[in-house]
Structure formats: C-alpha cells, structure tokens
Backbone as JSON Lines, residues from 0, in Angstrom:
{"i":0,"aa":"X","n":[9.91,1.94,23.16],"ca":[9.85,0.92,22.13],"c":[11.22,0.81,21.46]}
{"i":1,"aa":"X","n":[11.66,-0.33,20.93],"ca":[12.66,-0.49,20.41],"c":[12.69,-0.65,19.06]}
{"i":2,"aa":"X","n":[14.49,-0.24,18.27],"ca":[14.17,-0.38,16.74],"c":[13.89,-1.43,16.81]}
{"i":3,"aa":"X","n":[13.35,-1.28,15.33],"ca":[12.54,-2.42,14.43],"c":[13.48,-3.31,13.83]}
{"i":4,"aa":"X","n":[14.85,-2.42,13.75],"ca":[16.05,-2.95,13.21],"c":[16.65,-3.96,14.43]}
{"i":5,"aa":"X","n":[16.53,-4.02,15.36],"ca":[17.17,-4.53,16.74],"c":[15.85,-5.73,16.98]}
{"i":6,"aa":"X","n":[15.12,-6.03,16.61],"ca":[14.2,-7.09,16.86],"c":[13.74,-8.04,16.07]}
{"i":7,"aa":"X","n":[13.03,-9.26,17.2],"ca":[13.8,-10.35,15.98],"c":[12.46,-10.57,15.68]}
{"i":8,"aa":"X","n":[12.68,-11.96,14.57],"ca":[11.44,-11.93,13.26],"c":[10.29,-12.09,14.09]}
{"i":9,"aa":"X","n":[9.96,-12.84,15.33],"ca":[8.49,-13.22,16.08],"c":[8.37,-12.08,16.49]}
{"i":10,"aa":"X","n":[9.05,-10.92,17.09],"ca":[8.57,-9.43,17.9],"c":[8.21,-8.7,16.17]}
{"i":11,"aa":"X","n":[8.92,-8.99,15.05],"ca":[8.48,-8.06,14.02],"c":[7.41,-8.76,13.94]}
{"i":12,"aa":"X","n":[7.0,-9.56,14.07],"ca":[5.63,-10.53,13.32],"c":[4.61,-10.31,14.3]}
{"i":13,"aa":"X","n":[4.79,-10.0,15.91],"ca":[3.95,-9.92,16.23],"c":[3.63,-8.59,16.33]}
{"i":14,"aa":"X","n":[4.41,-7.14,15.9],"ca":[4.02,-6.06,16.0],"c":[3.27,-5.81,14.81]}
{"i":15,"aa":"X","n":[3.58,-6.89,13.62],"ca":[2.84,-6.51,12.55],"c":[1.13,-6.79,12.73]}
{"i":16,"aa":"X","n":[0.99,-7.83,13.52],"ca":[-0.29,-8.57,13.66],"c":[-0.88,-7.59,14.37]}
{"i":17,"aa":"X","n":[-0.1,-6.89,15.38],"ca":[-0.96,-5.72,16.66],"c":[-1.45,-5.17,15.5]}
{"i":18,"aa":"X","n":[-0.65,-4.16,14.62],"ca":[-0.68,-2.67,13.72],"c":[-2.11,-3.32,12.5]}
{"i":19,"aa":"X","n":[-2.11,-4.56,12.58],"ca":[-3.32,-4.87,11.44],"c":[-4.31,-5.05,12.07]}
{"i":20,"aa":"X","n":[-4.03,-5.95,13.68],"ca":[-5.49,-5.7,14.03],"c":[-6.08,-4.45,14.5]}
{"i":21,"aa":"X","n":[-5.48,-3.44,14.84],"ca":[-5.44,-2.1,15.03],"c":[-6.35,-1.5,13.78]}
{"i":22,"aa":"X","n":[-5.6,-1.41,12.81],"ca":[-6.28,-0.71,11.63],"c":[-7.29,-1.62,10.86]}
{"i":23,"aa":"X","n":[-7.57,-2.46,11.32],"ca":[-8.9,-3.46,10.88],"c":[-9.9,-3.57,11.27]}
{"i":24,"aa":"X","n":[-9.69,-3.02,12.67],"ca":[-11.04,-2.9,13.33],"c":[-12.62,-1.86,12.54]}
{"i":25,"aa":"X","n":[-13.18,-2.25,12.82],"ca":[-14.29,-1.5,12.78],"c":[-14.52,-0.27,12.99]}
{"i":26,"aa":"X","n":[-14.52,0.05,14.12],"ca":[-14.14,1.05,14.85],"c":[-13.6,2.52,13.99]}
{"i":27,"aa":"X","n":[-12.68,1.76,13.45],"ca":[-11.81,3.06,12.28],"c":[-11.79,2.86,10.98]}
{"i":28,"aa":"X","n":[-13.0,2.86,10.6],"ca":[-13.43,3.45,9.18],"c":[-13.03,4.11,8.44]}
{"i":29,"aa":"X","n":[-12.12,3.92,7.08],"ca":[-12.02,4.67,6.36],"c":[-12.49,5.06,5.24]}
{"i":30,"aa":"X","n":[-12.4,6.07,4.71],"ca":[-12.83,6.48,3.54],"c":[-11.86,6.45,2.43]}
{"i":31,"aa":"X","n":[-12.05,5.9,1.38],"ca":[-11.05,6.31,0.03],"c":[-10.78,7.9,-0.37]}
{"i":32,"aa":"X","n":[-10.16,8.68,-0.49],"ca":[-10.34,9.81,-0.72],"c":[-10.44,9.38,-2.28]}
{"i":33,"aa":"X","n":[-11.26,10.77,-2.87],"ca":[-12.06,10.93,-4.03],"c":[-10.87,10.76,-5.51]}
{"i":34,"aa":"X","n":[-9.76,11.09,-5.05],"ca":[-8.74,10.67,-6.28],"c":[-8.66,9.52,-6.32]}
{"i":35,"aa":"X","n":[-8.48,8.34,-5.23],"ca":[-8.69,6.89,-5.71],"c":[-9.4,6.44,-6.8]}
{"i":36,"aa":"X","n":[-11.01,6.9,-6.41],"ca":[-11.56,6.09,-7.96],"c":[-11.03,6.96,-9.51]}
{"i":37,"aa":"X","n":[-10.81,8.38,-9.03],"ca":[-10.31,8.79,-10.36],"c":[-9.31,8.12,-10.98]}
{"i":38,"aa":"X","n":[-8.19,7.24,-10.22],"ca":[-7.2,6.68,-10.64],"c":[-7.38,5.69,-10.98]}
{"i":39,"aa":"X","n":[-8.37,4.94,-10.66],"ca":[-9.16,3.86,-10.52],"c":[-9.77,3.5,-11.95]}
{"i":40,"aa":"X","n":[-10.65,5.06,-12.12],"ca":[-10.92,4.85,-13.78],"c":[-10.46,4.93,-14.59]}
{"i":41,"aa":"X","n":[-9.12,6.25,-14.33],"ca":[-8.36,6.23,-15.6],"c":[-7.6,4.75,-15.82]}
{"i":42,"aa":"X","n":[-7.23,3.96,-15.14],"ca":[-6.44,2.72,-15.34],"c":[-7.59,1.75,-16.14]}
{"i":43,"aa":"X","n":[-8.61,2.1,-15.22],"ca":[-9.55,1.17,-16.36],"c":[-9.46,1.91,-17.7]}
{"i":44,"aa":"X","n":[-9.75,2.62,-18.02],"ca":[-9.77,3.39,-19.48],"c":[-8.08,3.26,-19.96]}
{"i":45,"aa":"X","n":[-7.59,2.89,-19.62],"ca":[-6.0,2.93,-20.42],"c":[-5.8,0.88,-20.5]}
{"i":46,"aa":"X","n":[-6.16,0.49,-20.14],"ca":[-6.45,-0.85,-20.07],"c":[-7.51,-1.49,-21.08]}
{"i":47,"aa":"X","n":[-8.44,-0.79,-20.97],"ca":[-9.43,-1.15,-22.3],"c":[-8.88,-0.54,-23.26]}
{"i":48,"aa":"X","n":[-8.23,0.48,-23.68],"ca":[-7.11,0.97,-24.38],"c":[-6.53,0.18,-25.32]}
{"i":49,"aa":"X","n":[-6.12,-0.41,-24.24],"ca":[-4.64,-1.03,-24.4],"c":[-3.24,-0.45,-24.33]}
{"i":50,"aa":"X","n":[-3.4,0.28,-23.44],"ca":[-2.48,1.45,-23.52],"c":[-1.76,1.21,-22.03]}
{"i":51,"aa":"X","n":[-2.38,0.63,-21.37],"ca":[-1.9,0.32,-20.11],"c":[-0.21,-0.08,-19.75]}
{"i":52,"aa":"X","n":[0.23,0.65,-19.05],"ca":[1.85,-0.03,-18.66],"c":[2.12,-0.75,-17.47]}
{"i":53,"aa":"X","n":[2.26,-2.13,-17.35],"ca":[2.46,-2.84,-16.16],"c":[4.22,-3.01,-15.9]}
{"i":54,"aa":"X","n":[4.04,-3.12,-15.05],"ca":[5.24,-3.1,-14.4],"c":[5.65,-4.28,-13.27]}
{"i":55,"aa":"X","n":[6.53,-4.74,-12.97],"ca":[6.79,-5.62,-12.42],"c":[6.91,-5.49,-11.22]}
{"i":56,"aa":"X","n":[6.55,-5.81,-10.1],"ca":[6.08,-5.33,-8.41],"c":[7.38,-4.14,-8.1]}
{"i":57,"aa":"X","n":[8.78,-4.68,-8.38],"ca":[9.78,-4.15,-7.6],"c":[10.23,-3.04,-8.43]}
{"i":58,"aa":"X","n":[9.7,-3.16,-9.69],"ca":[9.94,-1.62,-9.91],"c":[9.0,-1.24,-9.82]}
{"i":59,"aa":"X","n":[7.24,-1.52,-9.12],"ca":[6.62,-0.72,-9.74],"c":[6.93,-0.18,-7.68]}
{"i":60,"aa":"X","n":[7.4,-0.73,-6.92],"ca":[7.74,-0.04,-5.52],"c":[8.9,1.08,-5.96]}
{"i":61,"aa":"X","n":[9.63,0.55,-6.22],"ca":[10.68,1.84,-6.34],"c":[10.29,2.79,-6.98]}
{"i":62,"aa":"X","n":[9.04,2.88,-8.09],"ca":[8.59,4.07,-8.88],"c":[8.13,4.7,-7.94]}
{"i":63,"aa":"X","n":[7.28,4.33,-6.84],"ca":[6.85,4.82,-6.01],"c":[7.47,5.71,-4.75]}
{"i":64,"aa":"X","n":[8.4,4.59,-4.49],"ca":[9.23,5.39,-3.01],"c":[9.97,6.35,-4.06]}
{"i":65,"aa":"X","n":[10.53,6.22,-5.17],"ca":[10.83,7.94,-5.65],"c":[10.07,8.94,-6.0]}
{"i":66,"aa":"X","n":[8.66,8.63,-5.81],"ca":[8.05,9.8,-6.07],"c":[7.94,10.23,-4.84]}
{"i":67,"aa":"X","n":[7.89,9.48,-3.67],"ca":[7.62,9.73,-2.44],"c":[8.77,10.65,-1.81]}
{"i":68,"aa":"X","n":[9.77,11.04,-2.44],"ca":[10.87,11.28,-2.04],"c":[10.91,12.6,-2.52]}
C-alpha cells in the first residue's frame, strides 16, 4: 500500500469510503466502553450547571491530540 501522503484526493476518498464501509457494517458491533456515558453525564451535569466550557472545534482537536501525546 502506498503513503497516504503520495495519493491523490479520489484514491484518499475512495480509501476513506472502503475504511467506513468496513467499520459500518453490522457484522462489527461495538460497544461504548463504560467511561463514555460517565463522560456523557458529567457534561450533562456541568451544562445544566452552567459550568460547561465549549470550545471551538480546532482547539477543542488540538486539546486532544496533546493529550494523546
């Protein structure tokens, strides 16, 4: 397979379409693991709050890929 970096937008577009119909199927069921809804509620409870902090998509990605890091 070749980089992702070396291919052009219809081969990225159509590897994206494979990788979704892949993980969409039926077939492969997932489960939420059990911290989802915990996170799930605390946001609801900080939201009815009012306590909630939103963030704007691109920082709220970069908050992320640095924690990921």
């Amino acid at each position: 397979m070749q980089a992702i970096e070396a291919m052009s937008r219809s081969e990225k577009l159509r590897l994206m379409e494979a990788l979704w119909d892949a993980l969409s199927s039926p077939e492969q069921a997932f489960e939420s693991p059990a911290w989802h809804a915990e996170v799930l509620t605390e946001s609801e409870r900080q939201h009815a709050e009012g306590s909630a902090r939103f963030l704007a998509w691109k920082e709220g990605k970069a908050l992320l890929r640095s924690r990921s890091r």
